[in-house]
C-alpha positions as CSV (number, residue, x, y, z in Angstrom):
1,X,0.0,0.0,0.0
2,X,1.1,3.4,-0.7
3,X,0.3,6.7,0.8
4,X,1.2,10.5,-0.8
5,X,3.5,8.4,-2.9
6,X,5.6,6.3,0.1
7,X,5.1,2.4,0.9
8,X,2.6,2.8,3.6
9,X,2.3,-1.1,4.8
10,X,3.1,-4.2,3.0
11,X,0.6,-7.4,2.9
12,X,0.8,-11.0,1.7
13,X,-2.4,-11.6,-0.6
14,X,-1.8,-15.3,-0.2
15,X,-3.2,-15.2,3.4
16,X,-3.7,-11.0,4.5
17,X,-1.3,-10.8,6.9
18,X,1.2,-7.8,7.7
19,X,4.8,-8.3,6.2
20,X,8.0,-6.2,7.9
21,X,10.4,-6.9,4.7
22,X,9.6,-7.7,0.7
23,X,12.7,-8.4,-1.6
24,X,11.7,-7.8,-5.2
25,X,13.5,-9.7,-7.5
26,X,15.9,-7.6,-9.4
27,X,15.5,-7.3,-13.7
28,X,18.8,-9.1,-15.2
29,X,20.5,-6.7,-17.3
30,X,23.4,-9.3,-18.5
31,X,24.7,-12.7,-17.5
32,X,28.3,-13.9,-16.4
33,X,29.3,-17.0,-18.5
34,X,32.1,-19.1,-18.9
35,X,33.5,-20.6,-23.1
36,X,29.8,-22.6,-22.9
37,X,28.0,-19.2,-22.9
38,X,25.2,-20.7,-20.2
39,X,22.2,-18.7,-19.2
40,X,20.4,-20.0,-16.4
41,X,17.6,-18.2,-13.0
42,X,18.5,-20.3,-10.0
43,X,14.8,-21.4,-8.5
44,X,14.1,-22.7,-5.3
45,X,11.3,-26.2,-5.4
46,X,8.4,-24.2,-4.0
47,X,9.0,-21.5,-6.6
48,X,8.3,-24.3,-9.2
49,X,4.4,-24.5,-10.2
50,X,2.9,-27.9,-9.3
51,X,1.6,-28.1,-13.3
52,X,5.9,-28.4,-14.4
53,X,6.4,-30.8,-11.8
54,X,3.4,-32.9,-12.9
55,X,4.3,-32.3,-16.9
56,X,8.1,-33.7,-16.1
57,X,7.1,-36.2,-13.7
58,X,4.5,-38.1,-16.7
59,X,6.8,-38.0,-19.4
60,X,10.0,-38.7,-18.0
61,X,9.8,-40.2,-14.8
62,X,6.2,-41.1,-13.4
63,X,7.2,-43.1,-10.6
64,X,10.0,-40.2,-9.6
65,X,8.4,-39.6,-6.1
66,X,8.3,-43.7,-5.4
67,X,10.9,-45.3,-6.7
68,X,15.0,-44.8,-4.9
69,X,16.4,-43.7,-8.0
70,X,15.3,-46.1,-10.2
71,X,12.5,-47.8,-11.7
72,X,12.9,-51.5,-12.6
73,X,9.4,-51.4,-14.7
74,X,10.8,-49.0,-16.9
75,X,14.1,-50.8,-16.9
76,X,11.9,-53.9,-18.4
77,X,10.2,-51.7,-20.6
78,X,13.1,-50.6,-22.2
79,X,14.8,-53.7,-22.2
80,X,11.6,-55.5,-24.2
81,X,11.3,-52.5,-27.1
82,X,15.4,-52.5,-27.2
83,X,15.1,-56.7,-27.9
84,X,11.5,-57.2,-29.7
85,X,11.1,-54.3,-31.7
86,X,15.2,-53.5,-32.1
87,X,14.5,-49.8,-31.2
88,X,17.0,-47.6,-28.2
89,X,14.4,-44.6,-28.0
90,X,13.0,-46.1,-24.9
91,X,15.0,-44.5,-22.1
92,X,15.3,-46.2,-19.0
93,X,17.1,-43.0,-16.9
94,X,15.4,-41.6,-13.9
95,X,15.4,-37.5,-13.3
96,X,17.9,-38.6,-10.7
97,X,20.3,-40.5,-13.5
98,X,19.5,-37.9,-15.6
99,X,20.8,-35.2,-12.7
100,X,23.6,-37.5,-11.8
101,X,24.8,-37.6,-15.6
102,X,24.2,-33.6,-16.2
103,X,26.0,-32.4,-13.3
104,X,29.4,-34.8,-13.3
105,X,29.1,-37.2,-16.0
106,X,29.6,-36.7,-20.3
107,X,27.6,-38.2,-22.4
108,X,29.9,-40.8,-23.6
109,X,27.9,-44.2,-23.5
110,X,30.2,-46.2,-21.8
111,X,30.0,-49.2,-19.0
112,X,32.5,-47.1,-16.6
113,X,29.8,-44.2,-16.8
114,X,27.5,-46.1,-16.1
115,X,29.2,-47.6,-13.0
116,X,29.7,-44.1,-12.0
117,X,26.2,-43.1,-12.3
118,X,24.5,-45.9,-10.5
119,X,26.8,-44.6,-7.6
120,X,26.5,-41.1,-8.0
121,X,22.4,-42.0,-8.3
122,X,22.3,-43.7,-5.1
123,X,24.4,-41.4,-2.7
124,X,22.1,-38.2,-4.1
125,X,19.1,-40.8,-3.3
126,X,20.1,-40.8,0.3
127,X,21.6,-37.5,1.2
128,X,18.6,-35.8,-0.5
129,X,15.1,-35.5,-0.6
130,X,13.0,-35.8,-4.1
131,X,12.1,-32.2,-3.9
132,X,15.6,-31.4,-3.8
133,X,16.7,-33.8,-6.2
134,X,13.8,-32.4,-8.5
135,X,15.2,-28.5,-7.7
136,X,18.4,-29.3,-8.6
137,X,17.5,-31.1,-11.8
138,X,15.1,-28.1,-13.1
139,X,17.7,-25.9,-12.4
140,X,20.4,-27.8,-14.5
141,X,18.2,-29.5,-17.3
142,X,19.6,-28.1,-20.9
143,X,16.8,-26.8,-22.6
144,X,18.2,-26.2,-26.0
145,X,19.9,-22.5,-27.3
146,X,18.4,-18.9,-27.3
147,X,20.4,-16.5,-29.4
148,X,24.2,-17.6,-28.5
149,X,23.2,-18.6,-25.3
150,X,22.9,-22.3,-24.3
151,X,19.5,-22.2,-22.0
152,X,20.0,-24.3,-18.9
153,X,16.9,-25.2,-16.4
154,X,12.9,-24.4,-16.6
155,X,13.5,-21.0,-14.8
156,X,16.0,-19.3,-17.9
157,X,13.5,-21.5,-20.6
158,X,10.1,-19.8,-19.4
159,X,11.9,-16.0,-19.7
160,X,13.3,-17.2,-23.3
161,X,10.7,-19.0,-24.9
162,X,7.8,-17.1,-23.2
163,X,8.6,-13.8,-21.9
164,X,7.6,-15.1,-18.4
165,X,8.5,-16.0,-14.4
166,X,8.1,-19.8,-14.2
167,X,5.2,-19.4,-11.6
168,X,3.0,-18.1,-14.2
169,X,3.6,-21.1,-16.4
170,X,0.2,-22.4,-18.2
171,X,-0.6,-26.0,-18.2
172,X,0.0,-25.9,-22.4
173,X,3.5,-23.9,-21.6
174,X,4.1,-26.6,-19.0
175,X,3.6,-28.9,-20.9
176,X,5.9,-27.6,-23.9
177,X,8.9,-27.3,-22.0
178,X,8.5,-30.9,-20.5
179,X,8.4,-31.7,-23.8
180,X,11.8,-30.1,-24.8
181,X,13.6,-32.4,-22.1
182,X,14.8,-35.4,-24.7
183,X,15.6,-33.5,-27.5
184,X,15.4,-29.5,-26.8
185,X,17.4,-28.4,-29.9
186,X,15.0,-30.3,-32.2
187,X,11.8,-28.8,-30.6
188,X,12.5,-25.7,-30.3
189,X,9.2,-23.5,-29.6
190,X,10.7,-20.4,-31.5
191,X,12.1,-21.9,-34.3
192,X,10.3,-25.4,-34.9
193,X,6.6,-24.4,-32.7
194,X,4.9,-27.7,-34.8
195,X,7.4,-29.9,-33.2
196,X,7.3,-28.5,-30.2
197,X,3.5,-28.8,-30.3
198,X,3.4,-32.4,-31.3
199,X,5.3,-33.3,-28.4
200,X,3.3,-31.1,-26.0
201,X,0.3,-33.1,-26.9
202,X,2.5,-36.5,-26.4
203,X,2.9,-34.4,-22.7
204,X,-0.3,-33.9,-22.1
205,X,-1.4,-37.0,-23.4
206,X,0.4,-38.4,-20.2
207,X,-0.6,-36.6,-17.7
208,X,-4.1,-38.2,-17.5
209,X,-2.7,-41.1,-16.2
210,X,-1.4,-39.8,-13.4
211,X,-4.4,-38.6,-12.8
212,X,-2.9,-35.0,-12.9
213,X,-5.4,-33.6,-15.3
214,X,-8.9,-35.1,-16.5
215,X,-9.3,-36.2,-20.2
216,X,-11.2,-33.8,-21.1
């Protein structure tokens, strides 16, 4: 509230009660990067919008919030397309592989990194809890390239792709950038919107099951 043009009193609309203290977030102006030219807005779990978590959660990791870092039905899955229909686009990686392999791992396909990341999987299983494991994986998922910038995790991708904080992500915008996760580069919204809209609806198609949204 302001009075004669002064902050007269601050108050929370969630719940109406008196605040002492408000930090505004400030507007970036430019971004410290190193040779890989990363942009990225750190966000905190709760900061996230239940409608992300969901979107992520049905299309790459359903079981993320029950299984201990990894998910033998999937496993199986993946195992059974690899053998009876001799296809590898069936991944098998939980969002905690995934975090284990972004944050210490390349992405050479070899038995030794995958030794390293069934370890890595299992001591960040332990030590942390799946909100935390989830907040660090949305803030270091790539999520393809802006300009010259490399866009890493769902805070940096909702300024770049829609001109927006994260919180105010739609289900459809939710939806889109769950749906950049396996291949980001190839769907981009800005330069390829009909890919990225076929896989939104493969997204949303998902979510149902979950029971996360109704069919209709």
């Amino acid at each position: 509230r302001f009075e004669d043009g002064k902050l007269a009193s601050i108050i929370a609309l969630s719940d109406n009660s008196p605040r002492t203290e408000f930090t505004l977030e400030p507007q970036i102006l430019t971004a410290l990067y190193d040779k890989n030219r990363e942009k990225r807005r750190l966000v905190k779990y709760d900061d996230i919008p239940p409608v992300l978590v969901n979107a992520v959660v049905s299309i790459e990791d359903k079981r993320f919030f029950q299984h201990s870092g990894f998910d033998p039905i999937r496993i199986v899955k993946a195992l059974w397309v690899h053998f009876r229909q001799h296809r590898k686009d069936q991944g098998a990686s939980t969002l905690t592989q995934q975090l284990a392999k972004n944050i210490w791992l390349s992405n050479r396909k070899t038995w030794m990194r995958k030794f390293d990341e069934l370890l890595i999987t299992i001591h960040l299983e332990q030590k942390l809890t799946k909100q935390k494991i989830f907040e660090y994986y949305a803030n270091m998922i790539p999520l393809g390239q802006r300009g010259s910038f490399a866009i890493r995790g769902f805070g940096e991708a909702a300024q770049a792709f829609f001109g927006k904080d994260m919180r105010q992500l739609t289900l459809p915008e939710a939806a889109t950038l769950a749906g950049l996760i396996q291949i980001p580069s190839y769907r981009n919204p800005v330069r390829w919107p009909d890919r990225a809209t076929a896989r939104r609806i493969v997204v949303l198609k998902a979510m149902p099951a979950n029971n996360y949204i109704s069919q209709s």
